[in-house]
N, C-alpha and C positions, 0 to 999 in steps of 0.2 A: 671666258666663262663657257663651263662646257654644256650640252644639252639638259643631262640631270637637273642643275643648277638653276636653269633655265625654269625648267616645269617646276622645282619647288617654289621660284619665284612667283611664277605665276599662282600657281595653287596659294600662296602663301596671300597674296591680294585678292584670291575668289574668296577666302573663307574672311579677310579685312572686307570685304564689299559686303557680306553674307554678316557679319556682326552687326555691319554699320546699319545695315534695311530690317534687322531684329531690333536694335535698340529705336528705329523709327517707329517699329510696328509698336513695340511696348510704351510708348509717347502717345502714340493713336491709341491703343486699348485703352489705358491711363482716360484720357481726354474722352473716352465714349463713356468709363464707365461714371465721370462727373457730371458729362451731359444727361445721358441719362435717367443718373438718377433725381437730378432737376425734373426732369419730363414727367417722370413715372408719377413723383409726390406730389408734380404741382399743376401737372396738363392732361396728361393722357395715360391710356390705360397701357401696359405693358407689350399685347399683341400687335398695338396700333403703334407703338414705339418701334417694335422690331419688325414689323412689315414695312412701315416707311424709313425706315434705317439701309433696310436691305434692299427695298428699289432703287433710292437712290444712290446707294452701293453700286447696284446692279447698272444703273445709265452711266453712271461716272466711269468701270472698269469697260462700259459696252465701247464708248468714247475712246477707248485709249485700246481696242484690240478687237474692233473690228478687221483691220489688215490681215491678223492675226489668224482670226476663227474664220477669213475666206481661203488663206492659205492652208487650212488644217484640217477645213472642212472631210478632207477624204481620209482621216486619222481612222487608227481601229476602233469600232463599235466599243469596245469594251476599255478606251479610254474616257470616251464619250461618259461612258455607265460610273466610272469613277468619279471624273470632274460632279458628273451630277450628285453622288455618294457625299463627297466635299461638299458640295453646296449648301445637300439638306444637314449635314454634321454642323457644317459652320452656323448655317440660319436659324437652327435648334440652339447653337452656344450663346450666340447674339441671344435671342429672344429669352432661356432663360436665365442669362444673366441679368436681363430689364425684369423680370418678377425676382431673381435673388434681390434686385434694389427695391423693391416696393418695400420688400418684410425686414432687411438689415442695412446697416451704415456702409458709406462705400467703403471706408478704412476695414471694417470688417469683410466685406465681398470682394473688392481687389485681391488682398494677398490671398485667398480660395480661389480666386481665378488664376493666381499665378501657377498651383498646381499643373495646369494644362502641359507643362513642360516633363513632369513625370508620368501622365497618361500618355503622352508622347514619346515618353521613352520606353515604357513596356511595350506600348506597340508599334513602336522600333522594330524593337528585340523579337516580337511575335512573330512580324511581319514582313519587316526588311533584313531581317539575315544575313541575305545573300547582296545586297546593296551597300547596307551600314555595318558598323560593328558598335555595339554601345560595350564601352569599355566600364574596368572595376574604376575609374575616374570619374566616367558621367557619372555612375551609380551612385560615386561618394557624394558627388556634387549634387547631384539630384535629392539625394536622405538631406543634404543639408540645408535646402531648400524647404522639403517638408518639415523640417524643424522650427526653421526661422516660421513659416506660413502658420505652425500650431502656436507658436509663441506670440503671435501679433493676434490668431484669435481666441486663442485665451485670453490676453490682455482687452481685448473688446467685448469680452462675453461676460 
């Protein structure tokens, strides 16, 4: 087996290891957005949902990459200014996804949040250019994702 070979193998298990940690991620969101909206109807208000959501986010990933952020600590400024960019994106999505659950059923706000996957891919395409390529494949796949997401909220609306 020659070198080629070799790297499509490996490549071919980074993107199996890269599904497997997506389809984890989409089990956790799943599972945040049922907790949540327990919380929001029956305990607390929305802001206080997604503040103690994200601290405790925030101790649990601190836990597991400390090592990490003293090894990296002397990274470029302006990766630093990203991570933080992600942070406040992500802690705005959390938080208002806990007020989309005050006002609609999860079955109707889950498949709206599964969207995230075609703002994701525009700004792909905006922004990572020269990193990614979103091919006429995602695109199909991605319209056919907004389709199925109008037809599940239609059917709830």
């Amino acid at each position: 087996m020659g070198a080629p070979a070799i790297v499509r193998q490996e490549s071919r298990r980074a993107v199996s290891t890269g599904m497997a940690y997506a389809m984890l991620a989409a089990l956790c969101y799943a599972s945040t957005s049922v907790i949540a909206r327990h919380l929001v109807t029956e305990f607390t208000q929305p802001l206080v949902t997604g503040f103690l959501a994200t601290l405790v986010g925030i101790s649990v990933m601190a836990t597991y990459s400390v090592r990490d952020v003293r090894r990296d600590r002397l990274a470029p400024k302006r990766g630093f200014a990203l991570m933080a960019l992600a942070g406040i994106a992500g802690t705005a999505g959390i938080t208002t996804n806990f007020f989309a659950l005050t006002h609609a059923p999860v079955a109707t706000v889950a498949p709206l949040l599964a969207a995230s996957p075609l703002f994701a891919l525009v700004l792909t395409h905006l922004f990572l250019q020269r990193l990614e390529r979103v091919t006429r494949r995602l695109w199909i796949g991605a319209g056919l994702v907004v389709l199925g997401i109008a037809l599940i909220a239609l059917s709830n609306a």
